[in-house]
C-alpha positions in Angstrom: -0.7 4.6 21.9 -1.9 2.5 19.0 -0.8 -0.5 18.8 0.9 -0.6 15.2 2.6 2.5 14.6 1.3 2.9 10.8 -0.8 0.6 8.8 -1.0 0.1 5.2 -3.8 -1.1 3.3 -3.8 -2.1 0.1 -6.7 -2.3 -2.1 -6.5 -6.0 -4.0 -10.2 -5.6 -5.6 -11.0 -7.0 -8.8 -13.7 -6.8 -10.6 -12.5 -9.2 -13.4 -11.9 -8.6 -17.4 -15.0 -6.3 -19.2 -16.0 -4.4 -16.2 -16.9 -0.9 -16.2 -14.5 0.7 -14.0 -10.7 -0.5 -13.6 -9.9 -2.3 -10.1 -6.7 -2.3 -8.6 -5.7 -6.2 -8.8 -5.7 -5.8 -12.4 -2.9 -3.7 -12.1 -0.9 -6.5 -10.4 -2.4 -4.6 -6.4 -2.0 -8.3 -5.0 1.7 -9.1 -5.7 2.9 -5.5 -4.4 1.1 -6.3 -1.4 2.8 -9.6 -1.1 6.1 -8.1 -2.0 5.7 -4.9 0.7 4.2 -7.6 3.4 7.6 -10.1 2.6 9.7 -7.0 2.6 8.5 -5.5 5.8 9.3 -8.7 7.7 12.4 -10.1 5.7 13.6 -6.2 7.4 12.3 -6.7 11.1 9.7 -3.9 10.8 6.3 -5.5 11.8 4.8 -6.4 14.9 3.4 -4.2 18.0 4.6 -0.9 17.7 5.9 -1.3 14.0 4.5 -1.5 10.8 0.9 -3.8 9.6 0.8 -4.7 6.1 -2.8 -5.3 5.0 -5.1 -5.8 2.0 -8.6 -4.3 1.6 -11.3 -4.3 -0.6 -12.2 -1.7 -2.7 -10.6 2.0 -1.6 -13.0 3.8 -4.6 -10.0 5.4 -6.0 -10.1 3.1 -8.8 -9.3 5.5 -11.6 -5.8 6.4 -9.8 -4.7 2.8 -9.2 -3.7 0.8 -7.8 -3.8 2.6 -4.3 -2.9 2.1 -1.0 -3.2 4.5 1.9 -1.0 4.9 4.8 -2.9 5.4 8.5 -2.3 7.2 11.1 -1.8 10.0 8.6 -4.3 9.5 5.8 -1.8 9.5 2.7 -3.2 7.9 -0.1 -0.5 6.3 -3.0 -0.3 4.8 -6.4 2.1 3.0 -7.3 3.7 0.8 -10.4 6.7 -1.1 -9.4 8.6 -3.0 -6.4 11.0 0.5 -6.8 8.3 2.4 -5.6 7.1 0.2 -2.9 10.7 0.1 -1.9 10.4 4.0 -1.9 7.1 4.0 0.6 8.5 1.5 2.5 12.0 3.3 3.4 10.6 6.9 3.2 7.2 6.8 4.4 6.8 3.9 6.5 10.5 3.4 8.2 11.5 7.5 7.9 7.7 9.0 8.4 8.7 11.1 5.5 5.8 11.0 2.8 7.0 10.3 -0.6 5.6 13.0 -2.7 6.0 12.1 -6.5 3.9 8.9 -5.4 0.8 10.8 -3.4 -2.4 11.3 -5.3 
């Protein structure tokens, strides 16, 4: 057995005003992450066995961000609000239920 049960990563690049491609801290990637990683642990639901909230560099799904990707299964997300990190979060990561509207 692993030793978290999922992980999330969230991609917090940024490649700053005037670049060529969009990045995903531009879209505000950085305070979801916070807000999933103080959500997680404000419930109890990170540690061995749980639930690892991480950051990452740059995922290359740029043009469908921000992203974040859920492991052990692979399912890659966008997302625009707290409401739908609320919605991964209780779904996905507490219920192993993907959230579909939210897959990309």
């Amino acid at each position: 057995m692993s030793y978290y049960q999922r992980h999330i990563f969230f991609c917090v690049n940024d490649r700053g005003a005037g670049a060529g491609r969009p990045s995903c801290n531009q879209c505000g990637a950085g305070a979801m992450r916070d807000y999933a990683k103080r959500r997680m642990k404000e419930r109890g639901l990170t540690g061995e066995g749980r639930v690892r909230v991480n950051q990452a560099g740059c995922l290359d799904r740029c043009e469908e961000g921000p992203v974040c990707v859920v492991y052990p299964e692979g399912v890659w997300y966008t997302y625009v609000d707290e409401s739908d990190i609320d919605e991964i979060i209780d779904s996905h990561l507490v219920g192993g239920k993907p959230v579909e509207r939210l897959i990309i």
